[in-house]
N, C-alpha and C positions, 0 to 999 in steps of 0.2 A: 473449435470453440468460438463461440461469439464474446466479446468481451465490452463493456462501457466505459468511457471514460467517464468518471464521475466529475462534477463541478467544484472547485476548487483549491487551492493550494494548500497542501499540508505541513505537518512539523513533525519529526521522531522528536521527543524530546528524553532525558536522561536525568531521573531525579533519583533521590536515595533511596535504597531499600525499606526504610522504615516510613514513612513517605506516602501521603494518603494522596488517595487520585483528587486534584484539584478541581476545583468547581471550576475553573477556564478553563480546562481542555472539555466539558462538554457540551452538547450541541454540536451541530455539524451533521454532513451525512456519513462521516466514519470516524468512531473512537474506540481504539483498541491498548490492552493493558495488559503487558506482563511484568509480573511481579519474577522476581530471584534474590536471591541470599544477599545479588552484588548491587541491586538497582531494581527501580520501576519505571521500564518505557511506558511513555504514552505516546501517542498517535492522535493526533485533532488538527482542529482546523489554524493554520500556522498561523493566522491575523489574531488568534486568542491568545497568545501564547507571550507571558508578560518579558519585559526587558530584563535581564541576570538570570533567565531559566536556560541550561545546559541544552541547545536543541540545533535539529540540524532543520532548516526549513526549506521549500522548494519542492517539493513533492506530489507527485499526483497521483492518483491510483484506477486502476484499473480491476474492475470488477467482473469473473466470471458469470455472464448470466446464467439465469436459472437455479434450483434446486440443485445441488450434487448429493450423489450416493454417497453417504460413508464407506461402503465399500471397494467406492475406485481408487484404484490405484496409477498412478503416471501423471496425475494432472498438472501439479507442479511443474515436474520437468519439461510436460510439452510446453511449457510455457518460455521457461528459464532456459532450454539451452539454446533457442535462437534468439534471445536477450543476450547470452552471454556469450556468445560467436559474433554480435552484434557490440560487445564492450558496454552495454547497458547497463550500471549499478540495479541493484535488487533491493526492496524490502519487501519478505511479502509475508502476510497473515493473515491468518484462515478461521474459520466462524464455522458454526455446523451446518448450516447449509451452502458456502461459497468460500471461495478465495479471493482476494484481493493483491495485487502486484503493484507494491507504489516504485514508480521510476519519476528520477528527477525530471523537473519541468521544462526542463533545457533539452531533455534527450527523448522527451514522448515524438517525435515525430520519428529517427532512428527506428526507435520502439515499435513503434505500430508500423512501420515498413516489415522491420524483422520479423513481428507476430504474424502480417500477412502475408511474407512472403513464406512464413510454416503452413501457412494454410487458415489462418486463424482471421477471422473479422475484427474490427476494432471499430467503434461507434463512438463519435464525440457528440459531445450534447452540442445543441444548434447552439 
């Protein structure tokens, strides 16, 4: 799989269940939301992300290119287990046409050694 590295540094952030998606976390070129009973992660760009918000920042993400099939099956794992033979933290989340694998910013280079050495490309923006 060919994958990109997207431009710049992200945040999981951990706000309350009840808890509306903030007008700072969007913009950027990835914002992703899930809601649960316990919490609402958000995912944006980590320079948005104000002072006393519960967040972990540092993060970059890597995007399958292309359209994917609903259909396929395994694509996660080819991803994640030479990340995780490689000790590479994960977070990853998936949209209807793509995945996305944010690994912290300290361990993308790790990272894209172990994805290439599965066989996988890895493209960083110039």
């Amino acid at each position: 799989m060919r994958l990109e590295v997207l431009a710049g540094e992200l945040a999981l952030c951990r706000l309350g269940p009840e808890d509306e998606v903030p007008e700072w976390a969007e913009g950027g070129e990835l914002l992703a939301t899930v809601r649960t009973a316990e919490e609402l992660t958000v995912v944006c760009t980590a320079s948005a992300v104000p002072a006393g918000v519960e967040a972990s920042a540092g993060w970059l993400a890597l995007r399958v290119s292309g359209t994917l099939d609903l259909a396929l099956t395994g694509v996660l794992v080819k991803l994640l287990e030479p990340l995780a033979a490689a000790e590479v933290p994960i977070f990853a989340v998936s949209t209807y046409d793509t995945d996305y694998v944010l690994v912290p910013a300290r361990r993308l280079d790790a990272a894209s050694a172990a994805l290439e050495a599965a066989g996988h490309a890895v493209e960083r923006a110039p």
